[in-house]
Structure formats: structure tokens, C-alpha cells
C-alpha positions as CSV (number, residue, x, y, z in Angstrom):
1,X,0.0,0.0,0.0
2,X,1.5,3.8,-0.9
3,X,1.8,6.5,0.6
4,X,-0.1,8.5,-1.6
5,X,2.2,11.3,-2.4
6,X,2.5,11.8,1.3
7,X,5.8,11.5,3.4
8,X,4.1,8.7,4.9
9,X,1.0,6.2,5.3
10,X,0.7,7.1,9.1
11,X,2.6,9.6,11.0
12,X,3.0,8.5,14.9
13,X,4.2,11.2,17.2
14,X,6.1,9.7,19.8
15,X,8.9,7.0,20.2
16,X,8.3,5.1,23.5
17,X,7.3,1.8,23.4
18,X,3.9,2.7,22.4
19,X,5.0,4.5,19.4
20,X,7.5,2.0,18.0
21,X,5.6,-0.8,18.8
22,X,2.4,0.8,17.0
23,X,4.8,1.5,13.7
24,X,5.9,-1.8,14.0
25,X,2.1,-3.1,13.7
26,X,1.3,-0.5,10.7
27,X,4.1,-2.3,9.4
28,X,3.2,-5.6,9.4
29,X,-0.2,-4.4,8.3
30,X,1.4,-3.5,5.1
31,X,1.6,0.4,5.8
32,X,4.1,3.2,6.1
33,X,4.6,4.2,9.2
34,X,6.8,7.2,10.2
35,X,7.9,8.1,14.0
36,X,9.1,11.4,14.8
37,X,10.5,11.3,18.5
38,X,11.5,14.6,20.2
39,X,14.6,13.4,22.1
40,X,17.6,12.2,20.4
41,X,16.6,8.4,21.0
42,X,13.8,6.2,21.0
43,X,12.2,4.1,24.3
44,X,10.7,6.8,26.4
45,X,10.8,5.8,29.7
46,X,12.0,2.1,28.8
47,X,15.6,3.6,28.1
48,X,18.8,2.7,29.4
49,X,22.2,4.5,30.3
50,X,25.7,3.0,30.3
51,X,28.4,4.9,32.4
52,X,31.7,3.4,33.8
53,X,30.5,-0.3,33.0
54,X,27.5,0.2,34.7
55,X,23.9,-0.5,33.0
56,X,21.1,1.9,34.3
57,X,17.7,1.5,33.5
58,X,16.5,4.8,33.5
59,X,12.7,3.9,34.1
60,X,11.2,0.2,33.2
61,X,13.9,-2.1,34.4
62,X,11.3,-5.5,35.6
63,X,9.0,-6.8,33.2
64,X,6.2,-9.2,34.4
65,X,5.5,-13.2,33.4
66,X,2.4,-12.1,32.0
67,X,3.9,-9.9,29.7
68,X,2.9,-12.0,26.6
69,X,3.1,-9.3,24.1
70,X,6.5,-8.1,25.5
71,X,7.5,-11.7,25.5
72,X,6.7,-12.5,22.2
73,X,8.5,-9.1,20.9
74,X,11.5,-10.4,22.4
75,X,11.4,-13.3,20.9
76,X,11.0,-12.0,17.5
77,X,13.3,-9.3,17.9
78,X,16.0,-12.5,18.6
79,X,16.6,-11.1,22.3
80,X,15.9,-14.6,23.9
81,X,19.2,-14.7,24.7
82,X,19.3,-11.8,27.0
83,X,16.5,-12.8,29.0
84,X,17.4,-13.1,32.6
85,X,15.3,-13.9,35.4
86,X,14.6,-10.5,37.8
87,X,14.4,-10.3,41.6
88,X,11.3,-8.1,43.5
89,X,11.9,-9.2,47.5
90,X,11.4,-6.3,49.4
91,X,12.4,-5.7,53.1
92,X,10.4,-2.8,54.9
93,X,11.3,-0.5,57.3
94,X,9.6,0.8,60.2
95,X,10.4,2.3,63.3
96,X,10.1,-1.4,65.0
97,X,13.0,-3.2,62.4
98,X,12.7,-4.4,58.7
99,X,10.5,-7.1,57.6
100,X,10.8,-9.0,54.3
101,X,8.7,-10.8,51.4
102,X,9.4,-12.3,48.2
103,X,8.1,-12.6,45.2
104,X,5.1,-15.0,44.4
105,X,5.6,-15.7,47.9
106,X,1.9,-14.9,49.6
107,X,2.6,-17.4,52.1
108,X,5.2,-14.5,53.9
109,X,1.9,-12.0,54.5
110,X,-0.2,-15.1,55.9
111,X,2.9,-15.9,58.1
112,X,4.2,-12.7,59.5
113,X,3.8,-12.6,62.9
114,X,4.6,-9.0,63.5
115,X,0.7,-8.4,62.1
116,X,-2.7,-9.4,63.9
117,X,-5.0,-12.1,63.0
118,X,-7.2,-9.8,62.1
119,X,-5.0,-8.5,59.1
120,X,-4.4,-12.2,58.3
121,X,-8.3,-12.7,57.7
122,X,-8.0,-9.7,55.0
123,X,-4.9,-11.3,53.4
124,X,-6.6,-13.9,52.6
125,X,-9.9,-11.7,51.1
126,X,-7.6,-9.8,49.2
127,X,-6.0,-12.8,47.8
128,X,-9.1,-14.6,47.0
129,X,-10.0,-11.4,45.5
130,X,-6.6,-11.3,43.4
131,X,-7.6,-14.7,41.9
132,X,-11.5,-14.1,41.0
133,X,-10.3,-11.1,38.9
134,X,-6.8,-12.2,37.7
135,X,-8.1,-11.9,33.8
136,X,-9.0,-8.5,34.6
137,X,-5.6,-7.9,36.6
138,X,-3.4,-8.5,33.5
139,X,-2.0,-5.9,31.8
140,X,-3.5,-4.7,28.2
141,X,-7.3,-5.9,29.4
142,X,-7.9,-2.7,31.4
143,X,-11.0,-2.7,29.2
144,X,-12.1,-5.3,31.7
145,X,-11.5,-3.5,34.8
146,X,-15.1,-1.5,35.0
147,X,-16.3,-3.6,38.3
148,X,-12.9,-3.0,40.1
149,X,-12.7,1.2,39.8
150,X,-14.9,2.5,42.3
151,X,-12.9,2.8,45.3
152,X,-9.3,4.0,45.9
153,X,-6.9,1.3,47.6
154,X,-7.4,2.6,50.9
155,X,-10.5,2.9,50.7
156,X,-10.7,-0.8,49.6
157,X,-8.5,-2.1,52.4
158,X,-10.7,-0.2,55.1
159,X,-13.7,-2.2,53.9
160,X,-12.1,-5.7,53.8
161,X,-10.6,-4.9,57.4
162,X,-6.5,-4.6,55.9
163,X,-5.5,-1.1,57.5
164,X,-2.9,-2.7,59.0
165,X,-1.4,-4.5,56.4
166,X,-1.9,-1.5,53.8
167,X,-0.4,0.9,55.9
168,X,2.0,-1.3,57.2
169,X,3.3,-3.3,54.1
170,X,1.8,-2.4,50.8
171,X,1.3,1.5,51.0
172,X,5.4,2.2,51.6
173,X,6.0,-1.0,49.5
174,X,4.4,0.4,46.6
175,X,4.3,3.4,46.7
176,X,7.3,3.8,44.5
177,X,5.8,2.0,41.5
178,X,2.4,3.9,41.4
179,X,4.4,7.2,41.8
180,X,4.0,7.8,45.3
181,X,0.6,7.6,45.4
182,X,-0.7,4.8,46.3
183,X,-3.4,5.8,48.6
184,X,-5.5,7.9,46.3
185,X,-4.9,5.6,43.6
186,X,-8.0,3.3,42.3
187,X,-7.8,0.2,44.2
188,X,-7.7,-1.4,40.3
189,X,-4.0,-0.1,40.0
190,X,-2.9,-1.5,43.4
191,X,-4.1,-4.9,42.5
192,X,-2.6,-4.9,38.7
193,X,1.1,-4.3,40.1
194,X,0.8,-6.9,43.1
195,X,-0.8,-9.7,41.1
196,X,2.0,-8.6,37.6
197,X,4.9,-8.2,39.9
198,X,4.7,-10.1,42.9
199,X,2.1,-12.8,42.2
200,X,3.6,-13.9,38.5
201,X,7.3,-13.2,39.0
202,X,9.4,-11.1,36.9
203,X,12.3,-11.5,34.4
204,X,14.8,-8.3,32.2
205,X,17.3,-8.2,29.8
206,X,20.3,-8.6,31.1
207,X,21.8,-5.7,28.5
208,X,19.6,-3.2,29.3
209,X,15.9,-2.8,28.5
210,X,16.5,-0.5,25.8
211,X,17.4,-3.0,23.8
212,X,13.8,-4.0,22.9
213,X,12.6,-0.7,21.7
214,X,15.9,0.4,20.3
215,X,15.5,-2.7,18.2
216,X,12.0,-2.5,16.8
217,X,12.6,0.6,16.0
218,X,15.7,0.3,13.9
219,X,12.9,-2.1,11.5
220,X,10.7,1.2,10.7
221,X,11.5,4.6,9.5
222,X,12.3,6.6,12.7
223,X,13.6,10.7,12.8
224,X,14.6,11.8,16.6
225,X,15.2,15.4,17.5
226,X,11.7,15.7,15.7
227,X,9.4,18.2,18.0
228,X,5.6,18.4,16.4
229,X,4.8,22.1,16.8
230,X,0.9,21.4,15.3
231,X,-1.7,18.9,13.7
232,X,-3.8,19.5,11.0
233,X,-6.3,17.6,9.4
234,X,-6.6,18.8,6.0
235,X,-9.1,17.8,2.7
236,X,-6.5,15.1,1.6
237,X,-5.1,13.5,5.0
238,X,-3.5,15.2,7.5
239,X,-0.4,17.5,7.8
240,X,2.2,17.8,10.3
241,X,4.2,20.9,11.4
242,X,7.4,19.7,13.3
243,X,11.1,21.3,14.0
244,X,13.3,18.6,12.9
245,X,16.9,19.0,14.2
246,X,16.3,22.8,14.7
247,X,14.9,23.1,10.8
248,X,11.0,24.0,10.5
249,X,9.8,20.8,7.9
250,X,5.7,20.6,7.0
251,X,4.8,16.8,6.4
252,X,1.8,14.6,5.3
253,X,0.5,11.6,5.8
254,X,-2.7,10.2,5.3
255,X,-3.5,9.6,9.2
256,X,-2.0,10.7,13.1
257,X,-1.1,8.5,16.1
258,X,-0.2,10.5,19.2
259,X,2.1,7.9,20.9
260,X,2.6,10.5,23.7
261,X,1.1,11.7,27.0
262,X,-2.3,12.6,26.8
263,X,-2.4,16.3,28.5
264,X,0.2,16.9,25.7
265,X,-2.5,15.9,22.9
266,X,-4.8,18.8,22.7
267,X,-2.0,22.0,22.5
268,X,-0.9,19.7,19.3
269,X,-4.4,18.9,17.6
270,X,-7.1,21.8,18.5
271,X,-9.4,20.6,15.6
272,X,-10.4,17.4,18.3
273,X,-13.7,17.8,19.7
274,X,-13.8,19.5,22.3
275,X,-15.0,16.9,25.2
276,X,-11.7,14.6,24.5
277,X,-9.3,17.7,24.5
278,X,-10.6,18.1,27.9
279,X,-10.8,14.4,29.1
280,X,-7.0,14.3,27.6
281,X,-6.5,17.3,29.5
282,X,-6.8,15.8,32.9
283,X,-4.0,12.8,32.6
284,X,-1.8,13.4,35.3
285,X,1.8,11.7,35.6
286,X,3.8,11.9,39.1
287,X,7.2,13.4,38.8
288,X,10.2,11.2,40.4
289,X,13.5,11.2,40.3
290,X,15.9,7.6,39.9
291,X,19.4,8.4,41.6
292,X,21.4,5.6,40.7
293,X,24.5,5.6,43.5
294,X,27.3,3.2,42.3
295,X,29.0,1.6,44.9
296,X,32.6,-0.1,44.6
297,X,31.6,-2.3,47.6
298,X,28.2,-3.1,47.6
299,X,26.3,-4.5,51.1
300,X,25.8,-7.6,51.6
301,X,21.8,-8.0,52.4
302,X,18.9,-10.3,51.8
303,X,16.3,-8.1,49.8
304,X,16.7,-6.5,46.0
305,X,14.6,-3.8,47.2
306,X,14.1,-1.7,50.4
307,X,11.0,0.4,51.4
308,X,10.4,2.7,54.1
309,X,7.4,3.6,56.3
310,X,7.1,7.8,56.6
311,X,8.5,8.0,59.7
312,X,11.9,6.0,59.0
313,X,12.7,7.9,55.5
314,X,9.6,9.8,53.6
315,X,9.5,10.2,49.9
316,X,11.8,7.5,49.1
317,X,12.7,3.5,48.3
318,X,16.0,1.9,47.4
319,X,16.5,-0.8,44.7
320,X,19.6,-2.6,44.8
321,X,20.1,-2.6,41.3
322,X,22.6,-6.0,41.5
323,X,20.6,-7.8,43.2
324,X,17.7,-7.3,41.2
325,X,18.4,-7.4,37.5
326,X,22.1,-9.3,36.1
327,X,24.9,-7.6,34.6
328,X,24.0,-4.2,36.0
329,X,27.3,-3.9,37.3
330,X,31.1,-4.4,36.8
331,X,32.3,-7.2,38.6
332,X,32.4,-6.9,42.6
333,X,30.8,-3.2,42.7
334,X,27.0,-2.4,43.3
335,X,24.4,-0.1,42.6
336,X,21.5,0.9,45.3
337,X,18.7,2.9,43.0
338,X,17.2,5.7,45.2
339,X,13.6,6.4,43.9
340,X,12.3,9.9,45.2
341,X,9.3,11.8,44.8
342,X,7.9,14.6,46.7
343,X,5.2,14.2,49.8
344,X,3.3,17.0,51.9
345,X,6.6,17.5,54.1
346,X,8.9,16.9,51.8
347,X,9.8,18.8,48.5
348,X,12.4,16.5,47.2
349,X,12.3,17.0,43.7
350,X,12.4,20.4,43.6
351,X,15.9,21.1,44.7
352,X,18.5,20.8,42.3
353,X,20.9,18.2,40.6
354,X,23.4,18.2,43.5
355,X,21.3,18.4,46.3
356,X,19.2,15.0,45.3
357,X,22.5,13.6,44.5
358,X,23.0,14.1,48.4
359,X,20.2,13.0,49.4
360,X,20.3,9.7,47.8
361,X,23.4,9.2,49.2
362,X,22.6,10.0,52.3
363,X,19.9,7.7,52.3
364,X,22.1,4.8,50.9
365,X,24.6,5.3,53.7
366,X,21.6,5.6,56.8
367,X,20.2,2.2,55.3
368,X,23.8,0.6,55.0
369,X,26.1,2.5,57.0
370,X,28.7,0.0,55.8
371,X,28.6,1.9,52.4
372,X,30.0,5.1,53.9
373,X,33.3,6.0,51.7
374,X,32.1,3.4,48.7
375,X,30.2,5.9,46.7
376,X,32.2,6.1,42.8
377,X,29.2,8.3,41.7
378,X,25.5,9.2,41.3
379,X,23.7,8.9,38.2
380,X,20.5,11.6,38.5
381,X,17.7,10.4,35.7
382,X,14.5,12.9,36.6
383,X,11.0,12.5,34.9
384,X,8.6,15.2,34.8
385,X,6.4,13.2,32.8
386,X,7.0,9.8,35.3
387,X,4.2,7.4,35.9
388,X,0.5,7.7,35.5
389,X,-1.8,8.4,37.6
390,X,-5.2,6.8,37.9
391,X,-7.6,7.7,40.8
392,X,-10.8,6.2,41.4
393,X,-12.9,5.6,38.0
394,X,-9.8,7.2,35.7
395,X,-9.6,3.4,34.1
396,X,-13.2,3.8,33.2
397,X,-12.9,6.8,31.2
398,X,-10.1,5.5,29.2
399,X,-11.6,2.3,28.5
400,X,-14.4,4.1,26.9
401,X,-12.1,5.9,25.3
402,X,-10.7,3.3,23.7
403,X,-14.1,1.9,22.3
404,X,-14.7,5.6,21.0
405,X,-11.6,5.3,18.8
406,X,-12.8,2.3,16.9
407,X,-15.5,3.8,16.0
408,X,-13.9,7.4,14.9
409,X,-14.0,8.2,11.2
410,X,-10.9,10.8,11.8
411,X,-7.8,10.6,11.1
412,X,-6.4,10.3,14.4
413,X,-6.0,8.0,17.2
414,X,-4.5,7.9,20.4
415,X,-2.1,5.1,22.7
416,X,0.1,5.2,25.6
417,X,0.1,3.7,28.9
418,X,-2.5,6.4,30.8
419,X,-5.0,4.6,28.9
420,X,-4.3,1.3,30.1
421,X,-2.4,1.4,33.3
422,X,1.5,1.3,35.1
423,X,3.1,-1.0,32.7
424,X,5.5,-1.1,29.6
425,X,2.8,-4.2,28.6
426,X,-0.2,-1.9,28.8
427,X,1.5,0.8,26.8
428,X,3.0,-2.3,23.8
429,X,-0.6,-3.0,23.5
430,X,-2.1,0.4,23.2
431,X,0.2,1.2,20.7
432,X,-0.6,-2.5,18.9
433,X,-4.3,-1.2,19.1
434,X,-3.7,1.8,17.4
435,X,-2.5,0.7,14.4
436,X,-4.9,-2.3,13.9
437,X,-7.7,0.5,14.2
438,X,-6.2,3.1,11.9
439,X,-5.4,0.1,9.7
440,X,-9.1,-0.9,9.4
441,X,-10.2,2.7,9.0
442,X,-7.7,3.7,6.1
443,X,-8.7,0.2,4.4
444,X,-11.8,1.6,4.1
């Protein structure tokens, strides 16, 4: 199929794993995809950094068993060989000591003695509440979470009688991956990342996980340093006004996927009615910071990742880099991850480079006093733009969305991970979605 005197079939604004992976599928569908990605390199938040022999994951470094689609990209991609198996035990830290739990290991809530009977009893609810929606919990069928996204996750433990063991365990356990929000987050979100993470188990690439986008995309036509200043629909498709490596360039195409976050959709595209520039209007991503701290010696300690209740260390969870993912590291040194985000007392973020540098080591070095003197340096990744956020009945909205865009006769459509949830997985399929859509409508 041609392009029809246009620079391309479809033009897809963004080059995460949304983007690339919806090019990929216009591909395969026997169209001519084009990506235009603003930074100077494709993967979004699923990109990796290499400095002094040591491989940082700047966002995405654990991907879940039930990951088929990721799986299956890997395998096609000829990755196999770099699949390694990942670690998510997490010890947490309260004023009374440090308590651990592994991965797929529900037994260690059932067990732990330092929580009442009473909690127990709403373990075992909210496990037998994992299991009865487990289709719904995997990631890509959002669509089927309608039931769950009525309550917010402490709202949800309250009922079932968990305070304690949400307060206690999964709020400062988690609250890292949902952005540092877990407790206004739907209680839909809360179940997708314990039942993809901890129930099913995870894996990585031992290289980096950049390798997976940076590889699809190097099948399809890709230009980086490509900002999109404006969208157009016009009579004969749809143009597209971008600064390309500092140069103003006008191109066509015969249709638009925005492949990036969705308060960022309507500045670009005005001519969208009105209702979904203002439902795109209100996705909300946290902003956090990853402060990678390299270590020549790491400590020697049982869990890959450490977790903090507010009053031990607010606004913050360590990731020991090593221990979680292979290869991360050259051979005897370690590297403790610092996640940090801002809470009511604490304005983390918004001091600058040096000063989070300090305070991730001096958070490293309070945890493991044994890494005082090992520091060889800090790597400082921030995202403005860092994980989605999904309150109570968010979920809903997109996946109505989502049915609206199959039924759109414009030129346009939408993916990205706010409209399915806090995974790489979620965002693959969107951007798989997408295409198989605009596919269908330009066939017509």
C-alpha cells in the first residue's frame, strides 16, 4: 500500500514503546509508518544509560511473566538470549526493624507474625479477591476492569478490614511503583502491580531494557530530534508541522497516532472535539526522580529492594540494582537505585541536581552504614512526565475511550500507557491497538 504522495501512510508522534511498537504493527499491516520522536533516541521511559561499566535502566527495568506481548517481541526481535530472570523481595522498614517478602511468595503476608489475626483474615480476602479477577488484573485488558474502579486502595483495604497490612506493608511497599501515590490511587492499579509483579514473578534483559525498543525501531522509518509544533487535518489526509533537528519541515501523511502523554494531545491537535481535549487534558503523571549511586563495595543483604514507612525515610525507596536485575554492574561493585518523589513535608524534587544527589546518598549510607566511603558516583535520571496516575474511575474513562476510537472516522487515534495502566505491557498493547484501528479505517 502507498503512501499516496505523502511522506508517509501514518505519522506517529512519539517514540516510546507505544509508538514503536504501533509502527511496528502499521508495518506488518502493510503500511508506512513514520515516528518522529523529540529526544535524540527512541524508548521513552524504557531507556537505558551506560556509564563506567554500569547499565542503568533509566525507568522500566522489571517486566512481568504475564507480559505475553513483550515476550513475544523479544522473541522476535531475537533477544531470547538476553532474557534473565529478575528479583522483587522487598524488606520494609519501620520504626520497629525491617520485615521481608518475596516474590510470588503470599505465604510471607499469611505468616508474618509481626501483624494481627485480624489482618491475616484480609490477606486472605484480598488474595481470593486477586484470583477471582486475575483476567482482569493482566495488563492490556484494562478494558475489563469497569467492576474494580470504584474505590481507591485505601479505601478498599478499610472495607475488607487490611489497615494494618496496607499501611504497614503495601502502601510504603508500593508506593514507588504507582508514583507515590498509592493511597489515592483506584484500588484497580494497586491490584494490577501486586498480582503482575509479585504474584507472576518477573524477568529483564540482562543488557539493558533498551534493547527492545531500540531494536523494533531500527525495522521502521524513525527521525529523533523531531518536535511536532501542530496537527492538522486537511481535505487530503493530515499535515504535520514539526522542527526537525532545529529546521522547521511541513509533512503529510494520510492519518496521526499520538504515541505521547495525553495532556500533551490537545496543544498539538485543537481541531479534536472538544469533550476529549478536555478528558485528555486531565492525565496526570507523578514526577520522580531515579538516583542511581554506584557503589565499589556493595552490602551484603537479603532483599533486592528496600521500602520505608514515613516515619523512618519519607519520599523514598532503594533498589539494589545488582541484586535485582544481572549484569547491571562491573564485577564486585554495586548499585543501590534511590527512587524519590515529593510528599506534603517533603519537596524532594524540587531542589536541584546536586542536592538530590545528596540526598540519595545519604539515604544509601543511613540504610547501610557500611557503604560510607564506597560511593564512585551518582547517576540523577528525573521524569517530569514519570508514571500515570489513575484515581478512582480514571480506568473507566479510558476504557471508553478506547471503544470511541474504533468507532472514529478521523484521522487520528491515540495510545500510551495512561489509557491502560502502570506497565511497559499496557503501553505495547495500546500502541498494537492503534494501528490495527487506523489500519481498518484507512482500508476503508
Amino acid at each position: 500500500m502507498g503512501t499516496q504522495s505523502g511522506d508517509a501512510d501514518v505519522i506517529v508522534i512519539g517514540g516510546g514503546i507505544a509508538g514503536v511498537a504501533a509502527a511496528l504493527r502499521l508495518k506488518d499491516r502493510g503500511l508506512e509508518p513514520l515516528v518522529l520522536e523529540a529526544e535524540s533516541r527512541v524508548g521513552g521511559r524504557m531507556t537505558t544509560d551506560r556509564v563506567n561499566g554500569f547499565v542503568i535502566d533509566r525507568g522500566v527495568t522489571l517486566l512481568g511473566n504475564g507480559f505475553v506481548r513483550m515476550r513475544s517481541l523479544v522473541r522476535r526481535l531475537g533477544l531470547s538470549p538476553l532474557v534473565g530472570t529478575g528479583s522483587f523481595s522487598v524488606g520494609i522498614q519501620d520504626a520497629a526493624g525491617c520485615r521481608g517478602y518475596r516474590s510470588g511468595r503470599f505465604e510471607d503476608l499469611l505468616f508474618d507474625r509481626g501483624i494481627s489475626l485480624r489482618t491475616r483474615v484480609a490477606c486472605l480476602r484480598f488474595g481470593f479477591d486477586l484470583l477471582r479477577h486475575h483476567r482482569a488484573l493482566v495488563h492490556g485488558r484494562s478494558i475489563l476492569t469497569g467492576s474494580l474502579d470504584g474505590e481507591d486502595a485505601r479505601t478498599y483495604f478499610r472495607r475488607i478490614g487490611g489497615e494494618e497490612v496496607f499501611e504497614r506493608i503495601f502502601r510504603p511497599g508500593l508506593n514507588g511503583p504507582v508514583g507515590g501515590s498509592v493511597e489515592t490511587s483506584s484500588r484497580v492499579i494497586l491490584m494490577q502491580v501486586i498480582w503482575n509483579l509479585l504474584v507472576r514473578g518477573q524477568w529483564t534483559l540482562a543488557d539493558g531494557v533498551d534493547r527492545i525498543p531500540e531494536t523494533m525501531a531500527s525495522q521502521v522509518r524513525v527521525v529523533t530530534e523531531a518536535r511536532v509544533l501542530h496537527v492538522e487535518q486537511r481535505p487530503k489526509g493530515v499535515q504535520v508541522e514539526a522542527e526537525v533537528k532545529g529546521k522547521q519541515q511541513t509533512l503529510r501523511a494520510r492519518a496521526v497516532i499520538f504515541a505521547i502523554p495525553g495532556q500533551l494531545v490537545p496543544e498539538l491537535c485543537p481541531q479534536l472535539p472538544a469533550d476529549l481535549r478536555e478528558l485528555l487534558s486531565r492525565t496526570q503523571y507523578s514526577r520522580i526522580a531515579n538516583a542511581a549511586v554506584a557503589l565499589s563495595n556493595p552490602p551484603s543483604v537479603p532483599y533486592a529492594g528496600y521500602a520505608f514507612t514515613p516515619d523512618v525515610v519519607p519520599g523514598a525507596e532503594i533498589e539494589m540494582e545488582h541484586l535485582r536485575a544481572p549484569n547491571r554492574c562491573p564485577e564486585g561493585a554495586g548499585m543501590a537505585g534511590v527512587f524519590l518523589w515529593n510528599t506534603p513535608e517533603f519537596c524532594r524534587l524540587d531542589a536541584n541536581d546536586e542536592s538530590v544527589k545528596q540526598q540519595a546518598c545519604e539515604i544509601v549510607e543511613q540504610t547501610f552504614p557500611e557503604c560510607r566511603g564506597k560511593v564512585l558516583f551518582v547517576h540523577l535520571v528525573r521524569w517530569n512526565i514519570g508514571i500515570a496516575q489513575f484515581p478512582p474511575g480514571r480506568l473507566r474513562e479510558m476504557t471508553a475511550l478506547r471503544k470511541r476510537l474504533a468507532a472514529w472516522d478521523f484521522p487520528f487515534d491515540l495510545c500510551g500507557d495512561y489509557l491502560d495502566g502502570l506497565s511497559s505491557e499496557g503501553a505495547l498493547r495500546t500502541g498494537e491497538e492503534s494501528a490495527d484501528r487506523m489500519a481498518v479505517k484507512l482500508a476503508k
